[in-house]
Every structure is written in structure tokens, then in C-alpha cells.
C-alpha positions in Angstrom: -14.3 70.1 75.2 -11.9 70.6 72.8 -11.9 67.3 70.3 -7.7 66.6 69.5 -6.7 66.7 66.0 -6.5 63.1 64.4 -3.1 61.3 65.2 -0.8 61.0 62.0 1.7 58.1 62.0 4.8 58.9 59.9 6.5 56.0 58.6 10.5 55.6 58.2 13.0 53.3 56.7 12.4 50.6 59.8 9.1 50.5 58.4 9.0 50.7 54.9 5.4 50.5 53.1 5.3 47.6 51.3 5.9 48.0 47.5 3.5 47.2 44.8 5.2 44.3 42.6 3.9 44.7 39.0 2.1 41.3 37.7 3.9 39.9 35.2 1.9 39.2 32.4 0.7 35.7 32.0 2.8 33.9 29.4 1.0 32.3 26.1 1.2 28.6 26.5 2.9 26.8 23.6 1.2 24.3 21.7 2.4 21.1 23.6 1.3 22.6 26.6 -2.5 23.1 25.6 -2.3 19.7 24.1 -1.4 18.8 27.6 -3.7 20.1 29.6 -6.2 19.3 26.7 -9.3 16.6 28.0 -8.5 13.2 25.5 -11.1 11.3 26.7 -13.7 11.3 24.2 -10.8 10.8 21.9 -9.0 8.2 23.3 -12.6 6.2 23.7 -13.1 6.6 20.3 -10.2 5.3 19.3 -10.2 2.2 21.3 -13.6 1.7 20.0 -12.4 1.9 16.4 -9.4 -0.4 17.1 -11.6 -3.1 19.4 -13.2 -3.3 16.0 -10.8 -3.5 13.9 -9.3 -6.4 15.8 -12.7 -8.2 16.1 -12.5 -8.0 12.1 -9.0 -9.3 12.1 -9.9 -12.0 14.8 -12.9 -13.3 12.3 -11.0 -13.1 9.1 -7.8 -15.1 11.1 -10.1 -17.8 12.8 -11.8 -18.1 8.8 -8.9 -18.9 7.5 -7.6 -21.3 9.8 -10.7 -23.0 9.3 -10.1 -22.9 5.4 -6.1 -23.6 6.0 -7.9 -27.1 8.0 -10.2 -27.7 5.0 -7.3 -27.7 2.6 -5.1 -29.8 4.9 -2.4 -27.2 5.5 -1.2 -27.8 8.9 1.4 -25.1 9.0 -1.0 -22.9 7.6 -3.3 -23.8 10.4 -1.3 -22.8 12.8 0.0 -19.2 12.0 -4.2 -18.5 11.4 -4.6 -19.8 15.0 -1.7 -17.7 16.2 -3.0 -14.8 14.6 -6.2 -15.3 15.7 -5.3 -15.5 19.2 -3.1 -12.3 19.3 -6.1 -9.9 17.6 -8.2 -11.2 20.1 -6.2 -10.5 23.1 -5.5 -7.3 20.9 -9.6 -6.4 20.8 -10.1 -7.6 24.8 -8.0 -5.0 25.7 -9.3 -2.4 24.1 -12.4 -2.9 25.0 -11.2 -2.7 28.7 -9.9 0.5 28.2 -13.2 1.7 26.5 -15.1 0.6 30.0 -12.1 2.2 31.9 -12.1 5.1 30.7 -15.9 5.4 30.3 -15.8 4.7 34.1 -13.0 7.2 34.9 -11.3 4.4 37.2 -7.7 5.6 37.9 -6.4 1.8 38.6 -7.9 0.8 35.5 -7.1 3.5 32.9 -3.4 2.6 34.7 -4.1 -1.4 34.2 -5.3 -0.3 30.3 -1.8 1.9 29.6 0.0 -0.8 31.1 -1.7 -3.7 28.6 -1.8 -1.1 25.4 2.1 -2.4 25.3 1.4 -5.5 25.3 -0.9 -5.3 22.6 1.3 -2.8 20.3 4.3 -5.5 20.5 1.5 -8.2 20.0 0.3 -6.6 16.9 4.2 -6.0 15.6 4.8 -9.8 16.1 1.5 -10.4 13.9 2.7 -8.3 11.4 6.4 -10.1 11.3 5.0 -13.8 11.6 2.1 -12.8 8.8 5.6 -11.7 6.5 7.4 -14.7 7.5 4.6 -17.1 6.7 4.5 -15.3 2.9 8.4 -16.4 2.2 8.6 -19.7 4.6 5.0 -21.2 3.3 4.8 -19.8 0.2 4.8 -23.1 -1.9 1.7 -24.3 0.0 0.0 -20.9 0.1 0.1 -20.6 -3.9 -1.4 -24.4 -3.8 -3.8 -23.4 -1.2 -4.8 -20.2 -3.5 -4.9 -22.0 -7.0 -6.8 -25.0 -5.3 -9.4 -22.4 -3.7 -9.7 -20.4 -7.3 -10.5 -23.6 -9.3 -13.2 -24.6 -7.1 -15.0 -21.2 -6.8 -14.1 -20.8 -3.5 -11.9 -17.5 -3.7 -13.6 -15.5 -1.4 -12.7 -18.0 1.6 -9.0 -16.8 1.8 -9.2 -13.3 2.6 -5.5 -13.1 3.8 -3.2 -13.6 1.2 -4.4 -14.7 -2.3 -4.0 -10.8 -3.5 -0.5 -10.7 -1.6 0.7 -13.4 -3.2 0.0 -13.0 -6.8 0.8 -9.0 -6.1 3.6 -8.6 -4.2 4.4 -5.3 -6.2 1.2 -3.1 -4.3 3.2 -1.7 -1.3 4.2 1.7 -1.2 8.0 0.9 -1.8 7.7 -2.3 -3.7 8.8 -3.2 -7.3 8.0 -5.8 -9.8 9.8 -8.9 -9.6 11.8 -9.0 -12.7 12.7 -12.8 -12.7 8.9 -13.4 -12.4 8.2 -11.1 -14.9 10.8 -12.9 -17.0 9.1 -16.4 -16.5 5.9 -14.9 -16.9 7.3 -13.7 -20.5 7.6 -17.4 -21.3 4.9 -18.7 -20.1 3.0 -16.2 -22.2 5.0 -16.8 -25.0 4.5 -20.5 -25.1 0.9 -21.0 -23.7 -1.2 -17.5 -23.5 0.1 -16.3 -27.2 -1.0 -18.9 -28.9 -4.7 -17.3 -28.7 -4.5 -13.5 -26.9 -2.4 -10.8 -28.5 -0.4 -7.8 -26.3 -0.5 -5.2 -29.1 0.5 -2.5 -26.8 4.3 -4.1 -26.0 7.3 -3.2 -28.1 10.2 -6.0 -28.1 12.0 -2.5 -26.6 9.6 -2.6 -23.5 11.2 -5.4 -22.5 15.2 -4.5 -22.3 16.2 -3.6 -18.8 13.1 -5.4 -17.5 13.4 -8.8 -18.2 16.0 -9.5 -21.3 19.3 -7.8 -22.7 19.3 -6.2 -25.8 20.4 -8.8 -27.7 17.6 -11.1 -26.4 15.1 -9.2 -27.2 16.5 -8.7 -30.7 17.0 -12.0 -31.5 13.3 -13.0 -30.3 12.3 -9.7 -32.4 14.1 -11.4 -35.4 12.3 -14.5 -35.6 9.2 -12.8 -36.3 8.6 -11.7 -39.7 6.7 -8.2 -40.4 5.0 -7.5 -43.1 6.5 -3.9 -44.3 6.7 -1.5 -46.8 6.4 -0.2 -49.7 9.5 -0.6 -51.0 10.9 1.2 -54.6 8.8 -1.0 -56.8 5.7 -0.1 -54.8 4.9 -3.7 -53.1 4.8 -4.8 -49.9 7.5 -7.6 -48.4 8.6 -9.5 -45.4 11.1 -8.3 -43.4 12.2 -9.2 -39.7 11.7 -7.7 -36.8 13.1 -5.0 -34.9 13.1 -3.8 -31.2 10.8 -1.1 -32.2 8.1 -3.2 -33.5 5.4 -4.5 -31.4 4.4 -7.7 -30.8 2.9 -9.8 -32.8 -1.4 -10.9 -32.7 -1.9 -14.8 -33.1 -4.3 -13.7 -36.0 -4.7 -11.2 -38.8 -8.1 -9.6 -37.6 -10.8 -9.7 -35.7 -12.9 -12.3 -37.9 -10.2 -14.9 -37.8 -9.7 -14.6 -34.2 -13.5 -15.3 -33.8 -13.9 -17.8 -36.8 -11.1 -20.2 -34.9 -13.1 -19.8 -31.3 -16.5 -20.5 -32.0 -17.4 -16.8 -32.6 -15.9 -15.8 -29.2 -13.0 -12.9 -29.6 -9.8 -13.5 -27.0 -9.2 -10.3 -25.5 -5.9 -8.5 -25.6 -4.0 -9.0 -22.0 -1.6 -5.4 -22.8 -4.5 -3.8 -20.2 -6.5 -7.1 -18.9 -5.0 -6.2 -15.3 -6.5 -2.8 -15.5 -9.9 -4.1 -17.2 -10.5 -7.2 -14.6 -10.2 -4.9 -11.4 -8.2 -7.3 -8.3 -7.2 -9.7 -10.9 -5.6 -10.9 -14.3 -8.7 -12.1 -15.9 -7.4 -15.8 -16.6 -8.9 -19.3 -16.1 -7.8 -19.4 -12.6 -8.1 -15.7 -11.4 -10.0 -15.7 -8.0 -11.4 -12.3 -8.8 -13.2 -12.9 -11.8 -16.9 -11.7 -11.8 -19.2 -14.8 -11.2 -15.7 -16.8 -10.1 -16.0 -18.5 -13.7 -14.4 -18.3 -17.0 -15.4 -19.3 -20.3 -11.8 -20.4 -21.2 -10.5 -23.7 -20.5 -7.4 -24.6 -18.0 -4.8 -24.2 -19.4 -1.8 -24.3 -17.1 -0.4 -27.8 -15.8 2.2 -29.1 -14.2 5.6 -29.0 -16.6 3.9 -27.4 -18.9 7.0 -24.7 -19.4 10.5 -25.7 -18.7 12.0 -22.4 -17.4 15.3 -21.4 -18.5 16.2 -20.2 -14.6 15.4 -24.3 -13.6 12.2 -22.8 -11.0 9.6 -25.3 -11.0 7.1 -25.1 -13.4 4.4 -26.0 -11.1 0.9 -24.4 -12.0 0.7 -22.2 -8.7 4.5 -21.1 -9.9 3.3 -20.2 -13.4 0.2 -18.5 -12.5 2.0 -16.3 -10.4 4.6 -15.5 -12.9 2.1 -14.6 -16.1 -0.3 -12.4 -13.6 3.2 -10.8 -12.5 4.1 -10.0 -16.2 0.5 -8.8 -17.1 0.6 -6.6 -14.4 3.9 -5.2 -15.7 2.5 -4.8 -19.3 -0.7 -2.9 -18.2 2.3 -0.9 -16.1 5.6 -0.9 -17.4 6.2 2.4 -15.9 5.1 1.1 -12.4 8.7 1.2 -11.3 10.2 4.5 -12.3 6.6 6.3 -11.5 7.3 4.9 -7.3 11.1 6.3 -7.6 10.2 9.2 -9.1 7.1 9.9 -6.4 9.3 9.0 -3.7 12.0 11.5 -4.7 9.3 14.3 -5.3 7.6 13.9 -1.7 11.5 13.9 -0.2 12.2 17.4 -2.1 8.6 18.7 -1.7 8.8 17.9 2.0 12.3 19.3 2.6 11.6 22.7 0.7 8.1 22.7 2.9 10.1 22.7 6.4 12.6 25.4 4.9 9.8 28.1 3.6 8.5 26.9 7.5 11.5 27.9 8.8 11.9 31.0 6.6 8.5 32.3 7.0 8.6 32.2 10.9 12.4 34.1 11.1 11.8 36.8 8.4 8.2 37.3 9.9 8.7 37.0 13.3 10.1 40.4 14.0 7.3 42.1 12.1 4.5 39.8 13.7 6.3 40.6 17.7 6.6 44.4 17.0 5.2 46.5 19.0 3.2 49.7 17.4 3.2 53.1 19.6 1.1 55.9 18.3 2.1 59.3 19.3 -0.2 62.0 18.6 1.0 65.3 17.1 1.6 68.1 19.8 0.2 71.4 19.3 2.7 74.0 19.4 0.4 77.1 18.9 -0.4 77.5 22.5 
């Protein structure tokens, strides 16, 4: 038996074969989207772990202070601590609700834990505002709270707003407080110059800070500086001028100890700078050991200030630490404007050479590079 050739279907245009679509290629995923798609939740653990701490801190150091704010019988005082207190702890619960709900990998809960995480960011903004409203609407008992504190060796009990207070200049985009500094002028003039010198301050340091011109050169005036010699070959008397510096309560070393039982009062142009957190004076806070050899010095009405403020001891204190800190930096001002211009330049040329980089490069880095051999012609 003859076996029949194999049966061969031809196909036509009713039937078309299918055609093979070309895969595209898979597109690179931009940076957003990998961050996307990314696994956080190690991260965002860790991160409620380090803020459920740092809110446990804050918690302690509120409820401390509302305790020390209750010693001192400052009622108002009291009860912004207690507020404060309150709203960190709320703050450190829920973080550590989203550290077990995310450890657990509960849906509802990590849900329950975004939804709260609001709460607790506006919580932790109204802390913030009520802590800066509390500086300006209590600051007459928080000074008296401070100094009271500082002369009783009890510094370390107020851990909130002692170095606020006397500093108010430490922020990124604060400044000195020029009246302060002005009052602190006086204060230093009539009570702190009678023993320490400030031999690194020129009457000129203090135009545009804290006097005119003509202030400063009439208090210059009244000094009289030895100078000289003059054509005859002697030294004489002559009075001051902006560019001279300050004058030292004594001539030297020796007479400066000889009139404090052999101890030598230091010079306060760099005491900021020297006593680290603190001005180094009677009532400082910060001082190593929390005690001074010095006596008080500072009272009540001690200084009649030309402005009419108050010359209460907390007001004073304040004022001579703000003008030391201005004479260990009397550039303090100028060197923030000056860094806050540089990092606006510095940031705006970084985003152009960005921008630059990525469109001159960016046709050389997409090329595509096709090698063609060389053909033989011989053959």
C-alpha cells in the first residue's frame, strides 16, 4: 500500500499567522519610583524608636521643671511645664504604637499609627509655639526663676530655658539685642569696671552697636590717655579718642592683685569664650563647681537706665551677659548675614552647574555607539 504524501495546509489572508510583536524594552524606573516600591520598614521602626525617645526625654525634662516651676512658686510657669509635659507624652505613646504596629505588620494599626502621627506633628508644633510664647509672655518671672535657681546652686534644675533666656542670640537667624547690649554697656560701666578691664574693645567697637558717634566720643573724651612723646621728648595726658581702647581699672598686674587680696580679676573682652555655656560672673549658672569667688554684686536699682527698663537684678544680669557675649563677638552679626548670603549663592550656582551638567551631558551620556567593521574589498 502506497502511504499518501503528508497533507500541506496553505494559509491565506482569512487566516493570517499571527505576527510576532517585538517586546518593548522594559523602561528604567526613575528614582521616585524605586523609592516607592522600596521596603521602609526597618526604617520607619527606627525612626519611631528614635523619636519615642526623644519625647520620653522631653516628657522627663518638662515634668522636672514643672516640679522646679512648683518649688519656686510660679504658677504660670507650672502650668505650660504640665502642658508640655502632657503633649510629649501623648507624642512618645504614639510612637511607640507604631513601633509595635509595624513590628507586627497589622494593616489596621500601621493605618490607626498614620492616622495619629498628625496628631502628634500638630501636637509637637503647638509645643514649640506655646514654649516661644511662654519666653515673651513670662519672661519677667522666668529671669527671677533663673537668677533665684543660680544663687542657690541649683542651676542644673531648669534645663528649659535658663541658656535661652540669657542667649537669645544662638539661633541660626538671630542677632544680638542692641538695646540689651546697650544697658549691658552701663551696667558694666558703673558696676563690672570698677574691678575687670575689656582691653580688647575700642570706643569705635561700639558705634552702630549700641551708641552714635558722638556718644562714644564724648565717653572716649572723659578718659585721659597717657601718650606720647611729644617734641620735647616727655610723655603727657591727652584725651581719648574713638580709636583708643578701653581703659583697665589699674596700671598692671601687681596693683590689680595688691587691691584683691592677691587674687587677679580677669579680663571679660573673651570671658564668654573662656567660661563655656556662660559669662563667668557671680550669678552665672554654668560656672564650674556652681560657685564664685567674687561677691554679689548686682541688686535691685543698682543702675538707673537711661531707656527707664527696670533695673531689676534678673534685668541686669541679662543685659551685662548680652554685652559680654557681644565683646567676645562683635562680629557675630555681620559673620550670620554674611553666611546666610554665601549658602543662598553657593546653593543657587549648585542647582545651575546641576542643571548644566545634566543638558550638555546628556546627549553624550544617551548616545548610542555602532561599530562598523572595515569591508574587505580585495575579493
Amino acid at each position: 500500500m502506497i502511504r499518501p504524501p503528508p497533507l500541506k495546509l496553505k494559509y491565506d489572508n482569512r487566516f493570517p499567522l499571527p505576527i510576532p510583536s517585538a517586546r518593548k524594552p522594559k523602561a528604567k524606573e526613575s528614582f521616585f519610583q524605586v523609592l516607592y516600591k522600596a521596603n521602609w520598614r526597618n526604617i520607619v521602626m527606627a525612626v519611631a524608636g528614635l523619636n519615642a525617645i526623644r519625647f520620653a526625654f522631653a516628657t522627663y525634662n518638662a515634668y522636672e521643671d514643672a516640679l522646679v516651676d512648683d518649688f519656686e512658686h510660679q504658677p504660670r510657669l507650672v502650668t505650660v511645664s504640665l502642658a508640655l509635659c502632657v503633649m510629649y507624652a501623648l507624642c512618645c505613646v504614639i510612637e511607640i504604637f507604631g513601633v509595635i504596629g509595624i513590628s507586627l505588620q497589622r494593616l489596621s494599626i500601621v493605618r490607626a499609627y498614620v492616622f495619629f502621627e498628625f496628631g502628634a506633628a500638630l501636637m509637637v508644633t503647638v509645643a514649640g509655639v506655646l514654649k516661644a510664647a511662654s519666653f515673651f509672655l513670662n519672661a519677667e518671672d522666668l529671669m527671677y526663676e533663673c537668677v533665684a535657681l543660680a544663687l542657690t546652686g541649683q542651676s542644673s534644675a531648669k534645663s528649659q530655658f535658663v541658656s535661652v533666656l540669657l542667649y537669645s542670640s544662638k539661633g541660626l537667624f538671630d542677632t544680638f539685642d542692641h538695646a540689651s547690649i546697650r544697658r549691658g554697656y552701663q551696667v558694666y560701666r558703673e558696676v563690672c569696671a570698677a574691678c575687670h578691664s575689656l582691653d580688647r574693645i575700642a570706643w569705635r567697637n561700639l558705634v552702630g552697636v549700641s551708641h552714635t558717634v558722638d556718644e562714644a566720643r564724648t565717653m572716649a573724651e572723659e578718659v585721659e590717655y597717657t601718650d606720647g612723646p611729644n617734641a620735647e621728648g616727655e610723655m603727657f595726658q591727652r584725651p581719648g579718642k574713638l580709636a583708643d581702647y578701653m581703659p583697665a581699672p589699674y596700671p598692671n598686674e601687681e596693683a590689680a592683685r595688691s587691691s584683691n587680696g592677691g587674687a587677679l580679676p580677669p579680663d571679660l573682652s573673651l570671658i564668654v569664650k573662656a567660661r563655656h555655656g556662660g559669662a563667668g560672673m557671680n550669678y552665672n549658672p554654668y560656672f564650674p563647681g556652681g560657685a564664685i569667688s567674687m561677691a554679689r554684686v548686682l541688686f535691685d536699682g543698682l543702675v538707673e537706665y537711661d531707656d527707664g527698663t527696670p533695673a531689676t537684678t534678673a534685668q541686669m544680669a541679662k543685659d551685662v551677659v548680652q554685652f559680654l557675649s557681644w565683646a567676645a563677638e562683635p562680629e557675630h552679626d555681620e559673620r550670620k548675614k554674611t553666611g546666610i548670603k554665601a549658602v543662598i549663592i553657593f546653593s543657587t550656582l549648585f542647582a545651575l552647574s546641576v542643571y548644566v551638567k545634566r543638558f550638555k551631558w546628556g546627549v553624550i551620556k544617551n548616545r548610542k555607539i555602532v561599530y562598523n567593521p572595515p569591508v574587505d574589498k580585495t575579493h
